[in-house]
N, C-alpha and C positions, 0 to 999 in steps of 0.2 A: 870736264863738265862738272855741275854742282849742285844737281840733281835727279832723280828718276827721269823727270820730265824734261830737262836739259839733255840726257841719255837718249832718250826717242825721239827727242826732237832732231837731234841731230843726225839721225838716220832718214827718219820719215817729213816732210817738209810741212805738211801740215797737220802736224800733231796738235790733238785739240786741249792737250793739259799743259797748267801752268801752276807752280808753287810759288804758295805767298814768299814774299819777302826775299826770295831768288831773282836778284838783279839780272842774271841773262832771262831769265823768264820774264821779268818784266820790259828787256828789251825788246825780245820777241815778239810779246803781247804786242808792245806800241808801232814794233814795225809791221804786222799784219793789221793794225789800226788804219780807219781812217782819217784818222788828225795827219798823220807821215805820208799817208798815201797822196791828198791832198798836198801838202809841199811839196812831197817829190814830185808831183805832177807842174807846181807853179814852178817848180825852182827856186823855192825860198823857202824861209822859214816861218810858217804860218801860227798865227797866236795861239788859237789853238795848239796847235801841235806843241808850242813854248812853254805852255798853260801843263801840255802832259807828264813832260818834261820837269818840268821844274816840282810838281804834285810826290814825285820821288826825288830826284837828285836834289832838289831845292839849291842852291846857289851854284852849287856843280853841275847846273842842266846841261852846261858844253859837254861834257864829261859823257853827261848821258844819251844826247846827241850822238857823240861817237860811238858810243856801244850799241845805239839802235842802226843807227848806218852799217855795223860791222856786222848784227843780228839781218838785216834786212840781205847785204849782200850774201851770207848765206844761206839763206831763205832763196836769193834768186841763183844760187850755182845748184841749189838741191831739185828747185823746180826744173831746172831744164836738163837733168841728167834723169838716165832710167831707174836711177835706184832709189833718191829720193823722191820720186813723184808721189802724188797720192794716186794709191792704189785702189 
């Protein structure tokens, strides 16, 4: 991990702290957003959601894409075990 908040996040699934400028915290951030929630829900890639994306990775929003997708599916292995649930 790459930060305090990266640290507990990865314990607790929804940890409510995020450090500037820490790229997994800002994937995290976007994958508990509703911009991603929204696409994941369409099944595509909504403007929005390309608009959040790009706001940080700027031309490498694929890039950043895939780190929220990798951020989001941990996010859903932690929610449905006992140990990362929120308690």
């Amino acid at each position: 991990m790459t930060c305090p908040n990266c640290d507990k996040a990865a314990i607790r699934a929804d940890w409510p702290g995020y450090t500037a400028n820490c790229r997994e915290c800002l994937a995290r951030g976007i994958a508990n957003g509703p911009e991603y929630w929204r696409s994941r829900q369409d099944g595509s890639l909504r403007e929005e959601y390309k608009a959040a994306l790009r706001n940080i990775w700027g031309a490498d929003w694929k890039k950043g894409h895939d780190a929220v997708k990798l951020a989001a599916q941990r996010l859903d292995q932690q929610r449905t075990s006992p140990q990362g649930a929120l308690l």
